[in-house]
C-alpha positions in Angstrom: 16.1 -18.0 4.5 16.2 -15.1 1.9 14.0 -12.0 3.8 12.5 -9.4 2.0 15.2 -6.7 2.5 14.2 -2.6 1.4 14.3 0.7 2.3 11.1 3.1 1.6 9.6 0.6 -0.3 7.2 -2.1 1.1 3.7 -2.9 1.9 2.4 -3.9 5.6 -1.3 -4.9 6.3 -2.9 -4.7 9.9 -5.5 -7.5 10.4 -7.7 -6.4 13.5 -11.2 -6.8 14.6 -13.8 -4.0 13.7 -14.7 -2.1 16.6 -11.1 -2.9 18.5 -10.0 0.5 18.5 -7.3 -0.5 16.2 -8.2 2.1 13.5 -6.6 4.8 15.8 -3.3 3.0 16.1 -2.7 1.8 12.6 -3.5 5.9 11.8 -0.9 6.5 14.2 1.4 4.4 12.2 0.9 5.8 9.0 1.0 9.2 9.8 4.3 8.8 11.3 5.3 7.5 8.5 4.5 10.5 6.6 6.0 12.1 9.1 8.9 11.2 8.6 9.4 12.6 5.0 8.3 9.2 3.2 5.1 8.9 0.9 2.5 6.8 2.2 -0.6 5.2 1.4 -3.5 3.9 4.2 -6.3 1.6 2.7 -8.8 0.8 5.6 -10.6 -2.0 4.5 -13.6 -2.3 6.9 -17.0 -4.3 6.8 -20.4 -2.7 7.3 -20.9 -4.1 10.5 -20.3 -2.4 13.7 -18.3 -4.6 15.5 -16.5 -8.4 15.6 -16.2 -8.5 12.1 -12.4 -9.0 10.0 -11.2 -5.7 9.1 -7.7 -4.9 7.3 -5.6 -1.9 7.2 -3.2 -1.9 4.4 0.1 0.8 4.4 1.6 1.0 1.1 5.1 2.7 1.8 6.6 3.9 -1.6 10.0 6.2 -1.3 9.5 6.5 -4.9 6.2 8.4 -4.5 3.7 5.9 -5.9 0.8 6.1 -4.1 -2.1 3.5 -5.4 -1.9 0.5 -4.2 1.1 -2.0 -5.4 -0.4 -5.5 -4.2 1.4 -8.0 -2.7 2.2 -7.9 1.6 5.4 -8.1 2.8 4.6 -7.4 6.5 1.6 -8.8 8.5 0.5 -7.8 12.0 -2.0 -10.4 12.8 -4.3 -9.9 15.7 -7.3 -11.1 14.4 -7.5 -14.8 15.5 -10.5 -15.2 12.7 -8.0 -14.1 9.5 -4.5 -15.6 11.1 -4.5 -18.5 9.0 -5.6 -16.2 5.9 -3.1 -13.5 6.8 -0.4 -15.6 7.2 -0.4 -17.9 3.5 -1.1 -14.3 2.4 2.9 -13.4 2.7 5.2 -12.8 -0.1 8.2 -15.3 0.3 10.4 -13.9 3.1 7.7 -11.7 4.6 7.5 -10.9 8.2 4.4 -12.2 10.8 3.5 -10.5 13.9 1.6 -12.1 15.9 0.4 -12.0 19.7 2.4 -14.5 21.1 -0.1 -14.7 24.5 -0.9 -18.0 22.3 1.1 -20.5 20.5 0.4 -20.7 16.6 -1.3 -23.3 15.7 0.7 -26.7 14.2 -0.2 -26.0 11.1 1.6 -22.8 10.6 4.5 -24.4 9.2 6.1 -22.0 6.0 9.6 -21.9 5.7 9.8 -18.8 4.0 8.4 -16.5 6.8 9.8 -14.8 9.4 7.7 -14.9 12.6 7.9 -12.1 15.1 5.9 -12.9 18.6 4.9 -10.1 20.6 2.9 -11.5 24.2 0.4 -8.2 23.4 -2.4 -9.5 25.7 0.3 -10.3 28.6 1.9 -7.1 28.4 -1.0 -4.8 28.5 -2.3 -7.1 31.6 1.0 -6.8 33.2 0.9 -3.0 32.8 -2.7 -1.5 32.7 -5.2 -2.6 35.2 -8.1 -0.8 33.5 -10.1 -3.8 30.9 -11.4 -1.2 28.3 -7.7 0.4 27.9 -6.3 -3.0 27.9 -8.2 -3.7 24.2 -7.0 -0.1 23.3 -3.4 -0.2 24.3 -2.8 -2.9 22.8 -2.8 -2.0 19.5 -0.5 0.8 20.4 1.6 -2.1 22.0 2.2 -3.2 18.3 2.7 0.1 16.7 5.7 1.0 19.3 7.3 -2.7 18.7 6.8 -1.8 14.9 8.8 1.5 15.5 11.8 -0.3 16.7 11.4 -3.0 13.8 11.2 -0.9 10.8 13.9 1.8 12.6 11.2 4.4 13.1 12.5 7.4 15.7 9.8 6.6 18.8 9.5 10.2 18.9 7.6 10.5 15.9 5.0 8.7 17.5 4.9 10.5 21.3 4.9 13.4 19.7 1.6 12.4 17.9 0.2 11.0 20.7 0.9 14.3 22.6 -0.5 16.6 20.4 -4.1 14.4 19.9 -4.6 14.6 24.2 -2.9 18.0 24.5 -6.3 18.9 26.1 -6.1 15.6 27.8 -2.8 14.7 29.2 -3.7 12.0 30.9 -4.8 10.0 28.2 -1.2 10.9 26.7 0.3 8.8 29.3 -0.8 5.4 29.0 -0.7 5.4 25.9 2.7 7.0 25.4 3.7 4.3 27.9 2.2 1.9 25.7 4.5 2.3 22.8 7.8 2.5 25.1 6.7 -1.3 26.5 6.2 -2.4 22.4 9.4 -0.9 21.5 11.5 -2.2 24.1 9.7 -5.4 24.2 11.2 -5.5 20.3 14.5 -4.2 20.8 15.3 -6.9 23.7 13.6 -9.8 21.6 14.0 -8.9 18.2 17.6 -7.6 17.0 18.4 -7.3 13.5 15.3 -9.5 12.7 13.4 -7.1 10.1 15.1 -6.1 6.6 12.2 -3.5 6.5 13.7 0.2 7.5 11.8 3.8 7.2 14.4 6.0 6.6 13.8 10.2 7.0 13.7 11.9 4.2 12.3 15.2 2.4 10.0 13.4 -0.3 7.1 15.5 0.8 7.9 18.9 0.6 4.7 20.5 1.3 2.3 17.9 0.7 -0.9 17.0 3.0 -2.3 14.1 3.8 -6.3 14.3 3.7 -9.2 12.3 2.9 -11.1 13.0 0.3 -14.4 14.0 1.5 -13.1 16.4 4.0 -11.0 17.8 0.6 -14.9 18.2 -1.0 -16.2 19.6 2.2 -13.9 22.8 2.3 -14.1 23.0 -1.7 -17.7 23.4 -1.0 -17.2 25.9 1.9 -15.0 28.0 -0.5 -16.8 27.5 -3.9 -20.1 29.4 -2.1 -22.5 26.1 -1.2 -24.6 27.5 2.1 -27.2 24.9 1.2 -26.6 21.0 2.1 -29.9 18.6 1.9 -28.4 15.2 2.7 -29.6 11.7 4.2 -26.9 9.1 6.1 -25.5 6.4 3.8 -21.7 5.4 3.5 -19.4 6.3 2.6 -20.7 9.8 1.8 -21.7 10.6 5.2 -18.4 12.2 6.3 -18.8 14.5 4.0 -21.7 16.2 5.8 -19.3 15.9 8.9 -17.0 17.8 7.5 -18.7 20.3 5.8 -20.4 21.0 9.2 -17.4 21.3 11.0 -15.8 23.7 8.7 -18.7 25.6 8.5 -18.4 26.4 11.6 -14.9 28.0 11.2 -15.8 30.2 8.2 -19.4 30.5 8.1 -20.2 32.3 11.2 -21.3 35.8 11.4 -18.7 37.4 13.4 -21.4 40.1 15.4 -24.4 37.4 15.8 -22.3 34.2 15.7 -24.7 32.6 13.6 -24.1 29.7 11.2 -24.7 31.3 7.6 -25.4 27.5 6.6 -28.4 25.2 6.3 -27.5 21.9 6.6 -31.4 19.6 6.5 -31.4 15.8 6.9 -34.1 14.5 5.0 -36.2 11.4 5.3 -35.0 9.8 2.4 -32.1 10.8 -1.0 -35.1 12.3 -3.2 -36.3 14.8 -0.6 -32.6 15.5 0.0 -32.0 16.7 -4.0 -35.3 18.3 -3.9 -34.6 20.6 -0.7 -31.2 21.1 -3.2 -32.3 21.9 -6.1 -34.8 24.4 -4.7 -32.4 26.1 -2.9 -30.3 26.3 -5.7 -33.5 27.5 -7.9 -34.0 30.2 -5.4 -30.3 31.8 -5.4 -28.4 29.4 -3.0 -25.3 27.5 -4.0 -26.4 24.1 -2.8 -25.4 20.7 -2.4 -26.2 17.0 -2.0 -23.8 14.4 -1.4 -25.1 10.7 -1.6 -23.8 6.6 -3.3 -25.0 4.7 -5.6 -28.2 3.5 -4.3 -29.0 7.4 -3.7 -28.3 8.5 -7.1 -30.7 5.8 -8.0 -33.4 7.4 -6.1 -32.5 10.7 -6.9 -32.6 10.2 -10.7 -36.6 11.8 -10.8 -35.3 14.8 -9.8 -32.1 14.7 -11.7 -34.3 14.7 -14.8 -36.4 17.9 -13.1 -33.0 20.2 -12.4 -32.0 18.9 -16.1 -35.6 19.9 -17.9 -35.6 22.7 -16.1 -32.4 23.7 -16.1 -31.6 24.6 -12.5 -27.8 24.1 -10.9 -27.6 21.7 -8.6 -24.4 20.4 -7.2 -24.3 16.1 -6.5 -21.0 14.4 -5.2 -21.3 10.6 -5.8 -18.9 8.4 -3.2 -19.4 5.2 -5.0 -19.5 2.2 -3.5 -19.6 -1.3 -4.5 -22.7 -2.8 -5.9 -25.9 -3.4 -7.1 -28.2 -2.7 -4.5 -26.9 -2.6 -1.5 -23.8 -4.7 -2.3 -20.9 -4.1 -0.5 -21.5 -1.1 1.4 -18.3 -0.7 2.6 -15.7 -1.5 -0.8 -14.9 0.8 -3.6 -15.7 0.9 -7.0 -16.1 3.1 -10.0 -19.4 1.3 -11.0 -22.2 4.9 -11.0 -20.5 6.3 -14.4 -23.5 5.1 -16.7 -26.2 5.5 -14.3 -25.0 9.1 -13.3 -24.0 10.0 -17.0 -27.6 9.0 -18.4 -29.4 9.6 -14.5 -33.1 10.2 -14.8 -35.8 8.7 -17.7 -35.8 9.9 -21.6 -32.9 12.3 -23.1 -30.8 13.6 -20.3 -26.7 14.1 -20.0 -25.5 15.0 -16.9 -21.7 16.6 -16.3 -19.4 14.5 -14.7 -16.4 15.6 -12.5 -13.6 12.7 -11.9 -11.0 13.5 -9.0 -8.5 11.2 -8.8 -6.9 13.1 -4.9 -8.1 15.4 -2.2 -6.5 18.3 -3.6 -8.9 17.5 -6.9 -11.4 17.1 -4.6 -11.4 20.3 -3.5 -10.5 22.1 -6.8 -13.3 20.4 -8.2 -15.4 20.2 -5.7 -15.5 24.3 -6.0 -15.8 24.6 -9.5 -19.0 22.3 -9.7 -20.5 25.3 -8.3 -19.5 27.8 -10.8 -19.6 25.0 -13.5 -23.3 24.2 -12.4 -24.7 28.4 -12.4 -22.9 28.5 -15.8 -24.4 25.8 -17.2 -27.6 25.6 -15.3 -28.2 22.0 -14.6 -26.6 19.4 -12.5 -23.0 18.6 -12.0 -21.8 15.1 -10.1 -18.3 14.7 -8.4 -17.7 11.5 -9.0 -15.4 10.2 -6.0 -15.3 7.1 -4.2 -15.0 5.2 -1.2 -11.1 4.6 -1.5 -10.7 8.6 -2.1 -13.8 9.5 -0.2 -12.6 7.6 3.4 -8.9 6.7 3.1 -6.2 9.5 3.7 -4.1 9.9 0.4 -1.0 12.2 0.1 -1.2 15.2 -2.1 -0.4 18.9 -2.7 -1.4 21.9 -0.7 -5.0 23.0 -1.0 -4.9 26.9 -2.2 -7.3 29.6 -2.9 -6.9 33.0 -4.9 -8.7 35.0 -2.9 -9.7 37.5 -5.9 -10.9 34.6 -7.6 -14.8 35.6 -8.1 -17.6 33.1 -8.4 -19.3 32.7 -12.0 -22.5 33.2 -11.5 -23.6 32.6 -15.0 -26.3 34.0 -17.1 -28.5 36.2 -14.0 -30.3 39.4 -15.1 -30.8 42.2 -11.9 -33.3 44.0 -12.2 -31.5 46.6 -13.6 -31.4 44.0 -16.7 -35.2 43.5 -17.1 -36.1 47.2 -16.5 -33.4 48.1 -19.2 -34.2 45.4 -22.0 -36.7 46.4 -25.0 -37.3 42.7 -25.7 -39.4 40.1 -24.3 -37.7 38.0 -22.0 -37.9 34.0 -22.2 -36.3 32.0 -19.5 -35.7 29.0 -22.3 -35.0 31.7 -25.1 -31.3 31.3 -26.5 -30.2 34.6 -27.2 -26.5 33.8 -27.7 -26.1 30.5 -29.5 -24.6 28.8 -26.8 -27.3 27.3 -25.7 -27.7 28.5 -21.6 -30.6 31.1 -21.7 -30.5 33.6 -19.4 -32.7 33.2 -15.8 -33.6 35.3 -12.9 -34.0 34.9 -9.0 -37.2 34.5 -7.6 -38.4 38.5 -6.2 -35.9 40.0 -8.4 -38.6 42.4 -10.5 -42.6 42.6 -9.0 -43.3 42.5 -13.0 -40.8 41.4 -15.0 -38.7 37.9 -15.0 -41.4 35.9 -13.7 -42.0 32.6 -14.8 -43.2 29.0 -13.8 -40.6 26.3 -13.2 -42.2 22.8 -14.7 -40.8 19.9 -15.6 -43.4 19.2 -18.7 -42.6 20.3 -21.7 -42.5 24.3 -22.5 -42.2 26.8 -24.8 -39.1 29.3 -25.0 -41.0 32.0 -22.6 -41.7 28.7 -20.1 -45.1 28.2 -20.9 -46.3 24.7 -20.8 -46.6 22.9 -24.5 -46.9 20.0 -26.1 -46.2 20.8 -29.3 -44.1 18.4 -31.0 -41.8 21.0 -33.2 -41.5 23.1 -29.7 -40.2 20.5 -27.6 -38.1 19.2 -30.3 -36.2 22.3 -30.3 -35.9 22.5 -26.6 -34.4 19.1 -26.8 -31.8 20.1 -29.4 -30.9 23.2 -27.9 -30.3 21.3 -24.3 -27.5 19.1 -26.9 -25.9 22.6 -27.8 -25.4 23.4 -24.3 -23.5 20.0 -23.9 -21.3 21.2 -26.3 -20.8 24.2 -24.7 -19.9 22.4 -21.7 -17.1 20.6 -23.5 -15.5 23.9 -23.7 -15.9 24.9 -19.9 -15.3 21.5 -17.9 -11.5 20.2 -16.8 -9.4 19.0 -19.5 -7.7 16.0 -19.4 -4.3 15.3 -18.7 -2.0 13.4 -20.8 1.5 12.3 -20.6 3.6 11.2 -24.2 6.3 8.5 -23.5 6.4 6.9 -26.5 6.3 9.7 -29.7 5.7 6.1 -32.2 2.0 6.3 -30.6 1.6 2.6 -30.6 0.0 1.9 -27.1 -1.8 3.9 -24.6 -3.6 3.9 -20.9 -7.1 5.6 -20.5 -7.9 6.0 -17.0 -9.9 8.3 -14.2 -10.3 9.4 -10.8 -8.2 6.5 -8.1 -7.5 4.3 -11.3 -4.9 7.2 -11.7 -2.2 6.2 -9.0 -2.0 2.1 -9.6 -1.7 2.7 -13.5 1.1 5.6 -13.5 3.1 2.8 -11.4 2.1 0.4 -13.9 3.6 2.4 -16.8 6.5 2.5 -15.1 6.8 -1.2 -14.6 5.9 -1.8 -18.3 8.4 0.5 -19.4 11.3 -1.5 -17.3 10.1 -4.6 -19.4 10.3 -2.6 -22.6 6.6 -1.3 -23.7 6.6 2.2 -23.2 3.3 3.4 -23.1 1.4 7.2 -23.2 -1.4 7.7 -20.6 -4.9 9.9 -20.7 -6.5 11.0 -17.7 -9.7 11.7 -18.7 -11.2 14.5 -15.7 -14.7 15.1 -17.4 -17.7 14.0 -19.2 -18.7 15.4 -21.8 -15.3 14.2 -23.4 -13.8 16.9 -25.7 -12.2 16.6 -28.9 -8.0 16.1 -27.1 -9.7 12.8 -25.9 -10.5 11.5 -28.9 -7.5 12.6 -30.9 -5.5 10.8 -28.2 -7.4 7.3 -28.8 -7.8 8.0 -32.7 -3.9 8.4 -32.7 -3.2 5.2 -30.9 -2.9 1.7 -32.5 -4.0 0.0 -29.2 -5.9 1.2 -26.2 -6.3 0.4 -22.7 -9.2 1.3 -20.3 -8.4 0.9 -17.1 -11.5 1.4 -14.4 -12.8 0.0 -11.3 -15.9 -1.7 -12.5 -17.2 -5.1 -14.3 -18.8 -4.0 -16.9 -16.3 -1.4 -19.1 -18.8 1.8 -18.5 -15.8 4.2 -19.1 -15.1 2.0 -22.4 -18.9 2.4 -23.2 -19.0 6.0 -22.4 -16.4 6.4 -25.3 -18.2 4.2 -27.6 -21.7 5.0 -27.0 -20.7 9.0 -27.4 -17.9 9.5 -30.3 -18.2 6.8 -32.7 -15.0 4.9 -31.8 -14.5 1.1 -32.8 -15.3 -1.0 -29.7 -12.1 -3.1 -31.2 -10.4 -0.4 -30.3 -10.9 -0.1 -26.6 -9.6 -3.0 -24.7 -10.7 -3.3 -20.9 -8.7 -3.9 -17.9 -11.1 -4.3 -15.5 -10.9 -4.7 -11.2 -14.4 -5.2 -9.3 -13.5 -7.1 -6.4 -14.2 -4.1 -4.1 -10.6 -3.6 -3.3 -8.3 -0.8 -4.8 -7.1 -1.8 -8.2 -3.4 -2.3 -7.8 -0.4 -2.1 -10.1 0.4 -5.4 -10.0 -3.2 -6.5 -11.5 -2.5 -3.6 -14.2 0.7 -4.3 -15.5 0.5 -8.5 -15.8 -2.6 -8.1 -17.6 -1.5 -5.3 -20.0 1.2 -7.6 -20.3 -0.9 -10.6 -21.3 -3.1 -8.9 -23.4 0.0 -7.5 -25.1 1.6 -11.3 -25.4 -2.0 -12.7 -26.5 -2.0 -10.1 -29.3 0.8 -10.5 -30.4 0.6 -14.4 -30.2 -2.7 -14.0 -32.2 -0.5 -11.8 -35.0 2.2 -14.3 -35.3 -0.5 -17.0 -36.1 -1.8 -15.3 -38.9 -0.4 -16.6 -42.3 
């Protein structure tokens, strides 16, 4: 039997049952991956139930540094007795299976083309640990030490972890340190020269992290100024109120009182969570709500109110998987319309697309400057895949000079000083952002009343048609301003004929560089755009306008990054063709580069039958 043979470069899924305490383990392994020097990439792929139901945990291991996900499994460790069947006609030809071998496999597990590997988990933990509750537990870290021996892993990579987590608690360090020397030696007696799949050390990493994403948002929010957080619990955005909580706590606490310099108010639903928000924001604070898709939907009344009004407000969207409730628990890149165009009549909202932590927190910190500058709201669009799942990246870093723009705020100083009257909706510069003031900041001066109804340029309430006309046009001359201050995208030029390109965002990023790479090998050489913002600016449509045929890859069913282009600069829709992935799952670069490939064939089928 030919068996999948490679060094730095394979895929292994974990199939457990949710609530198993298997998370931890398969963590363990990954990170000791990384550990080791080679680039890594965990997909936990969980339901939205507590407990009992399938849940998958899939390791991408790429020496070459590719980090979305590359499809296909070449290594299986099956404990779920529900998905074995599944898991198992899941294999690539001359995969490996671990099983439990407490139990026989059933009769009808009869490939040829897989290597089986039997590990008696249940037995062992019985034979060893007398306690029932750490039986369930140790058994996954059974697996993870029988893995270590398999793929060639130095054990101590894994102690050492395992130390360092119960370093206050040592004597959880034992069993479970004990644990991985009964799966390793259980594998090295039983299972010599069986696996083709090695982890070799290496200095890949330099100085990169691994981090989740939300945590990355979290501590871009602690450093970009946000001491406001109105939030209410839905996944997968809920982490990120964990960690900005926790963080606050390390560098938002008044050294003489040791008080929190943060508010952090759950609210009783995602509208009163904007609206404690966007009156903070209104008031002085650098606030915050982070929220999904079915929160944006109820937030979009008070989208429109911050927009109207122009007050900065920063949203960060983890998207999930929808409509309505959907799939709670899967990724997509499906709220791009519905945040773009959030609230009823006219309104534009900016978008921010991080594609890693490190963006994450880069971005995350400049939606606050970007949202005073601009005055209105700003959404981080993540997701779950970036939001939950640990990704590999660079080093988070701060300038510590670096000063927060504050945008257009007159003192008062400013009002005492200026001869003219002032209008909070009176564009003095042409740019289209007037200039506003803090509540209390004169007893006479820079007063004004907030409304979301139409108003005049000194914020007196109108409904004069020619009045809010211009209001409405000046709001699109600030949107063009904003094309001038939000990230620009990034693009990489392979081919200098132009002929064929790859638009992409955010966690699309990862599968489609791999996919480039694979399309080059077969002799299309692509260029790539990375678009990081809406408003587009002018570089992105250059990029498509100079391309015979492009590609837009997303995570969603119906094209919204496509229509976004359309709908906003005029281009062809036969100019745009979609690659679309909406099953929930990470788009990989397997799905990428056979259908760019078939497009590309059908095309050029299509040509040749023209007379």
């Amino acid at each position: 039997m030919n068996r999948i043979e490679s060094v730095n470069d394979f895929v292994i899924r974990f199939a457990n049952v949710n609530g198993s305490g298997s998370a931890s383990a398969n963590n363990l392994f990954a990170r000791a991956v990384f550990r080791a020097g080679v680039p890594v990439s965990p997909k936990n792929i969980f339901p939205s139930n507590i407990q009992g139901l399938p849940t998958w945990y899939e390791v991408r291991v790429s020496g070459d540094g590719f980090l979305g996900r590359r499809g296909g499994i070449d290594m299986t460790v099956a404990i779920n007795g529900q998905t074995m069947q599944k898991d198992y006609h899941d294999l690539l030809p001359g995969g490996y299976y671990l099983y439990d071998s407490s139990k026989q496999l059933p009769e009808d597990f009869q490939r040829d083309d897989v290597i089986v590997i039997g590990i008696p988990l249940t037995r062992l933990c019985s034979e060893e640990f007398s306690n029932p509750k750490l039986r369930q537990l140790l058994k996954n870290i059974i697996y993870v030490g029988a893995l270590a021996f398999l793929l060639d892993i130095e054990l101590a990579l894994f102690t050492d972890s395992v130390t360092r987590q119960f370093k206050k608690k040592p004597k959880l360090a034992e069993p479970n340190i004990r644990a991985l020397e009964i799966g390793f030696n259980y594998a090295s007696e039983h299972y010599q020269d069986t696996c083709g799949l090695t982890i070799t050390k290496t200095d890949k990493l330099g100085d990169d992290i691994l981090m989740d994403g939300n945590s990355a948002f979290a501590l871009g929010a602690i450093y970009g100024g946000a001491t406001v957080a109105g939030w209410y619990p839905i996944t997968p955005s809920t982490s990120v109120i964990e960690a900005f909580d926790r963080y606050s706590k390390t560098f938002r606490i008044e050294k003489d009182t040791g008080r929190s310099k943060v508010a952090i108010l759950q609210a009783e639903d995602e509208l009163a969570a904007i609206g404690i928000a966007i009156g903070a924001a209104w008031n002085g604070s650098r606030s915050f709500t982070p929220t999904s898709g079915p929160g944006i939907s109820l937030m979009n009344e008070f989208l429109g109110l911050a927009y109207f009004a122009e007050i900065p407000v920063v949203v960060v969207d983890i998207q999930r998987a929808g409509p309505s409730t959907g799939m709670p628990t899967r990724t997509q890149q499906a709220d791009l319309l519905s945040c773009a165009y959030a609230s009823h009549g006219d309104t534009k909202n900016v978008l921010l697309f991080p594609c890693d932590p490190r963006e994450c927190f880069e971005l995350g910190a400049a939606a606050f400057d970007l949202a005073e500058r601009l005055q209105t709201p700003i959404i981080v669009m993540s997701d779950l895949d970036l939001g939950m799942n640990d990704h590999v990246c660079g080093p988070l870093s701060w300038d510590d000079s670096r000063k927060y723009d504050r945008g257009k705020v007159l003192s008062y100083e400013d009002l005492e000083t200026r001869h003219e009257k002032w209008g909070r909706y009176l564009d003095v510069d042409g740019d289209g952002i007037c200039f506003r003031t803090y509540p209390g900041t004169h007893p006479t001066k820079g007063a004004y009343f907030t409304r979301g109804t139409s108003h005049t340029e000194y914020s007196a309430y109108t409904e004069e048609s020619s009045v809010y006309k211009a209001g409405m046009e000046r709001l699109l001359v600030k949107w063009d301003t904003a094309k001038t201050l939000v990230p620009s995208p990034r693009t990489k030029i392979r081919d200098p004929k132009k002929n064929i390109a790859l638009v992409f965002y955010g966690t699309t990023t990862h599968a489609a560089y791999e996919a480039m790479a694979r399309l080059e090998k077969r002799g299309t050489v692509t260029n790539s755009m990375r678009i990081r913002a809406f408003p587009f600016q002018d570089e992105v449509i250059n990029f498509i306008d100079q391309h015979q045929q492009v590609f837009v890859i997303e995570q969603n069913r119906d094209a919204q990054l496509r229509t976004l282009l359309i709908a906003e600069n005029s281009i062809s829709p036969t100019k745009l063709q979609s690659v679309l992935n909406f099953d929930g799952l990470p788009i990989t670069a397997d799905f990428i580069t056979e259908k760019i490939s078939a497009l590309l064939e059908a095309g050029s089928t299509a040509g040749k039958k023209q007379p």
